[in-house]
N, CA, C and O of each residue as an XYZ file, in Angstrom:
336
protein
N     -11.091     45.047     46.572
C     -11.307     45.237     47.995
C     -10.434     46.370     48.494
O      -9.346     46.676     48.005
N     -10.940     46.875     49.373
C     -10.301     48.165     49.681
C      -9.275     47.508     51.116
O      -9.561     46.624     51.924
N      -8.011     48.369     50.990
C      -7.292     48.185     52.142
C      -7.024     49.043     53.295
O      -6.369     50.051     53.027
N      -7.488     48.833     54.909
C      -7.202     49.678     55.581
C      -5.962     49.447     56.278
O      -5.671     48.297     56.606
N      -5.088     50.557     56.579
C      -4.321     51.171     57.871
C      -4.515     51.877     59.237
O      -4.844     53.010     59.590
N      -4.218     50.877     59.772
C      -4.578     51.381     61.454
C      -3.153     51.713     62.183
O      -2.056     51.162     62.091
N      -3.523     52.624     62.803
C      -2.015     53.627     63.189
C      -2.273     53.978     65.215
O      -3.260     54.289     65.881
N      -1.110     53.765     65.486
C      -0.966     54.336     66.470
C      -2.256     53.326     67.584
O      -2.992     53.808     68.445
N      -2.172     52.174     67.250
C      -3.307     51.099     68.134
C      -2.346     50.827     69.006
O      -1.186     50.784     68.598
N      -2.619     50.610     70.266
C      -1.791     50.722     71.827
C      -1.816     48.980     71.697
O      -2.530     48.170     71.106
N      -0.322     48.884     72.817
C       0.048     47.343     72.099
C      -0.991     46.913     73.101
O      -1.590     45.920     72.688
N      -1.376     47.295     74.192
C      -2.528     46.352     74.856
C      -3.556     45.918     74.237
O      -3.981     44.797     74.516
N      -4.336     46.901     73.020
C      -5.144     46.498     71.905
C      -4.981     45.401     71.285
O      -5.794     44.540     70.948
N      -3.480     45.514     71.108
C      -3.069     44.260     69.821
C      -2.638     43.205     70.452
O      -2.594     42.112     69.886
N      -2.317     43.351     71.515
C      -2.334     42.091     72.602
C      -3.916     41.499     72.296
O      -4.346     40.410     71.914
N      -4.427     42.554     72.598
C      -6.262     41.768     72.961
C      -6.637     40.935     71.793
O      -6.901     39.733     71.822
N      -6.629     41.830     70.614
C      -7.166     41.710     69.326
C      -6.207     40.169     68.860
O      -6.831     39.362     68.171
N      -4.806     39.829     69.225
C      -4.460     38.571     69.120
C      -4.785     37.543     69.794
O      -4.814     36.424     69.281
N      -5.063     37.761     70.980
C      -5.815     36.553     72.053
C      -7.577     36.391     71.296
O      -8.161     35.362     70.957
N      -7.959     37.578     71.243
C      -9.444     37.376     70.462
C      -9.697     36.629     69.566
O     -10.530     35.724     69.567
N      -8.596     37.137     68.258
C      -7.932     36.546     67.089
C      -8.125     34.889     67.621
O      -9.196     34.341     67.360
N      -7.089     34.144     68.346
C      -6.787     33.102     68.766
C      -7.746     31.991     69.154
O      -7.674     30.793     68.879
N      -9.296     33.111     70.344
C     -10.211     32.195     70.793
C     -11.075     31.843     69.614
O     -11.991     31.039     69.783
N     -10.815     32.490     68.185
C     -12.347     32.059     67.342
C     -10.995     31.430     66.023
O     -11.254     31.358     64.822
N     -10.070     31.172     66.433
C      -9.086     29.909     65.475
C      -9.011     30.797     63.755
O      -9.275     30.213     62.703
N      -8.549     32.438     63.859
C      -8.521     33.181     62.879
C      -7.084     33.958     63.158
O      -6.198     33.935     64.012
N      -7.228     34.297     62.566
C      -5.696     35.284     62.328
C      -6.261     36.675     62.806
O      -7.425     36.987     63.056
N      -5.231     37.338     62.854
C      -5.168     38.735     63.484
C      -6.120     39.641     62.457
O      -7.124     40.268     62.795
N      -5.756     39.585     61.601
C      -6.391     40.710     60.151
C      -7.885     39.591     59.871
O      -8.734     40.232     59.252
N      -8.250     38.466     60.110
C      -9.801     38.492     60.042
C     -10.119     38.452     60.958
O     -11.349     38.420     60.975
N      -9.652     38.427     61.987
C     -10.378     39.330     63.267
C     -11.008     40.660     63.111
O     -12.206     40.868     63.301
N     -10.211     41.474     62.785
C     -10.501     43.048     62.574
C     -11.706     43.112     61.785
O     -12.765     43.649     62.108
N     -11.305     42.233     60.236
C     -12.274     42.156     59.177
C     -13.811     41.770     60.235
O     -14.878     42.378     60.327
N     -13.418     40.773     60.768
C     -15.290     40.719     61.725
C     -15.610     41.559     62.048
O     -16.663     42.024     61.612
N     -14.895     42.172     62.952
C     -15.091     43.007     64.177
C     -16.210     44.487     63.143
O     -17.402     44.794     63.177
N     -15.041     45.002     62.379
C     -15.843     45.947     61.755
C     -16.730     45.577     60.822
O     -17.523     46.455     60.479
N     -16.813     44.637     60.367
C     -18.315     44.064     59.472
C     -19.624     43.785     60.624
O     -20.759     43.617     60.178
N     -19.410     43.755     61.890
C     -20.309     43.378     62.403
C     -20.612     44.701     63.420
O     -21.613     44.871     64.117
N     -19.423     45.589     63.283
C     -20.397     47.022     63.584
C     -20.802     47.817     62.889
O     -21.275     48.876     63.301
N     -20.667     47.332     61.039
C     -20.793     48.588     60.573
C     -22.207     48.233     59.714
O     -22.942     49.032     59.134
N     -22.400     46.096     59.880
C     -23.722     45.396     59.428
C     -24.116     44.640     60.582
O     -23.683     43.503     60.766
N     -24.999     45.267     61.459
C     -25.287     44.438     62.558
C     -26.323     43.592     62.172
O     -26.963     43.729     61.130
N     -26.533     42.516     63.194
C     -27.599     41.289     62.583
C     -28.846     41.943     62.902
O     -29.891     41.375     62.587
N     -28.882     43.231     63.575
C     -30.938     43.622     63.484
C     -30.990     44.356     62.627
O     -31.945     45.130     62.696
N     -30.238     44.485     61.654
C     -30.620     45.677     60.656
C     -31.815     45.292     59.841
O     -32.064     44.089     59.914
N     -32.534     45.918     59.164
C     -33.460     45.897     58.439
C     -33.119     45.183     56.765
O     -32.295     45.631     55.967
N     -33.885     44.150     56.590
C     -33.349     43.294     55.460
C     -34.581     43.442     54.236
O     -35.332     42.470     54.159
N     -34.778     44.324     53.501
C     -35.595     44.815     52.485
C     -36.589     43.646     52.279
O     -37.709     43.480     52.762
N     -35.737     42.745     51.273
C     -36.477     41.516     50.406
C     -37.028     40.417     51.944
O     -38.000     39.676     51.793
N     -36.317     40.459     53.251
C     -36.439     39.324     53.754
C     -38.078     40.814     54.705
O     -39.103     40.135     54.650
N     -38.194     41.235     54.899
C     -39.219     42.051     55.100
C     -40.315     41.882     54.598
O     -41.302     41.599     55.277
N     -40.345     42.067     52.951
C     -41.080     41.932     51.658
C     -41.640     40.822     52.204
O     -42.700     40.950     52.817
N     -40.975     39.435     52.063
C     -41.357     38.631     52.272
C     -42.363     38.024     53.655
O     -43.205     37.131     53.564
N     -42.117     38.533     54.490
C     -42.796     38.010     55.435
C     -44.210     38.941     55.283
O     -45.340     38.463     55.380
N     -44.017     39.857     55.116
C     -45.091     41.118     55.057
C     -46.105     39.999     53.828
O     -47.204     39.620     54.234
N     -45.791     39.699     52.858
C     -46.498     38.666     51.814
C     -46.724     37.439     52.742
O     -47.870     37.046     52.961
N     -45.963     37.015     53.124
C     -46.508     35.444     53.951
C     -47.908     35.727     54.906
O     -48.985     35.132     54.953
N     -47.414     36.839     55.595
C     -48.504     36.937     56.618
C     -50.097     37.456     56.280
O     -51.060     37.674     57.016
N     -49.900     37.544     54.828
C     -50.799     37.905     54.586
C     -51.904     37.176     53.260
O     -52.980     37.469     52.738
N     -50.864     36.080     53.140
C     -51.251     35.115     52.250
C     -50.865     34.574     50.778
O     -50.980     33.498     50.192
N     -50.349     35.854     50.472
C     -49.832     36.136     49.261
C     -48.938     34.803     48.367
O     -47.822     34.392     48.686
N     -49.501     34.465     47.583
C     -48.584     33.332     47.324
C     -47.850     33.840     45.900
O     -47.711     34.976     45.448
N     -47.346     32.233     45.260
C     -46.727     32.606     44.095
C     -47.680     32.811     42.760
O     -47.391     33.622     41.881
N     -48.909     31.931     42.721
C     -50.057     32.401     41.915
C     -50.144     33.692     41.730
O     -50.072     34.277     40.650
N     -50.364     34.336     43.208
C     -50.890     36.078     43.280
C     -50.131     36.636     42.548
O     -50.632     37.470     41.793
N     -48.443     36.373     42.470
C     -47.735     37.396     42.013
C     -47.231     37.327     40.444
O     -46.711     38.260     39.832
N     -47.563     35.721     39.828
C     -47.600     35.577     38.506
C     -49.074     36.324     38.018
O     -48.977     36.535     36.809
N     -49.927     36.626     38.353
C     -51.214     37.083     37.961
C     -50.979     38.646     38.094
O     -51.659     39.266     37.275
N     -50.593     39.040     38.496
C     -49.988     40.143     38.770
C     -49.041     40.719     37.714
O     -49.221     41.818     37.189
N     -47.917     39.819     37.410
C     -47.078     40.169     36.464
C     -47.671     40.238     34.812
O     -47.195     40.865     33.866
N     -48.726     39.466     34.854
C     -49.468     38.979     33.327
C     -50.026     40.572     33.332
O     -49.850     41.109     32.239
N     -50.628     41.387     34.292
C     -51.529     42.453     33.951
C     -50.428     44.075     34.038
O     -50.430     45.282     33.795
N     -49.788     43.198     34.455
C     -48.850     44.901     34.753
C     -48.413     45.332     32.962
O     -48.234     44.570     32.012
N     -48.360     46.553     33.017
C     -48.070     47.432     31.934
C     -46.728     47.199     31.778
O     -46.155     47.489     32.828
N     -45.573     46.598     30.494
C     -44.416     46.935     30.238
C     -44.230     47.946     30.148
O     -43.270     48.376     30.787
N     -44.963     48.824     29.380
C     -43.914     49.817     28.149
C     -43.399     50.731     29.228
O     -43.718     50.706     30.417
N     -42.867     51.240     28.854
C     -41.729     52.601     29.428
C     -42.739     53.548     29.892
O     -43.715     53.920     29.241
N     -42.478     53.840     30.861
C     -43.378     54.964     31.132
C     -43.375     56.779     30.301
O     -42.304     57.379     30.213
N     -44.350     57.252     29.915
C     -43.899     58.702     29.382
C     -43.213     59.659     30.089
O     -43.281     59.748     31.315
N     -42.592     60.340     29.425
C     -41.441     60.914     30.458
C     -42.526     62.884     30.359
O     -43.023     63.508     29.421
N     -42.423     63.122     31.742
C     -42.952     64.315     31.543
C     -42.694     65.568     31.181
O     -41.540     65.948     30.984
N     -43.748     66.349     31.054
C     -43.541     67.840     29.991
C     -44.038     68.793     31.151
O     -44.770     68.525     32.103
N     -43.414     70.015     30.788
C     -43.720     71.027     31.227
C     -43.939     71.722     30.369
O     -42.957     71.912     29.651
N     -44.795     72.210     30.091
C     -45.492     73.405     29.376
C     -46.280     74.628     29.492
O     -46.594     75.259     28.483
């Protein structure tokens, strides 16, 4: 895990950030840890697989479809291309 240093934060900040700290029953340093996990992963972000999924629900797609699917798909490696 990586460690940050914060410099030169005005004590009214760290006043705040300890009362904040205090109302959700955490310490000072997982306060921060929220704070910037939740601006830097907000909850509307776009969630790939949970996308995938609904995009398949709504459209019927079950688990049959996608084992039938897997039986016909091609393993081998694909050829790698030439220029000539």
């Amino acid at each position: 895990m990586a460690a940050v240093t914060i410099r030169n934060l005005s004590e009214e900040a760290h006043r705040a950030l300890k009362v904040r700290a205090a109302q959700h029953n955490r310490s000072a340093e997982a306060e921060m840890r929220a704070i910037l996990e939740a601006a830097v992963r907000p909850e509307g972000r776009l969630r790939l697989g949970t996308a995938l999924s609904e995009i398949g629900q709504k459209h019927g797609v079950t688990k049959t479809d996608i084992e039938a699917l897997e039986e016909i798909s091609d393993t081998r490696p694909a050829e790698p291309m030439r220029f000539e």
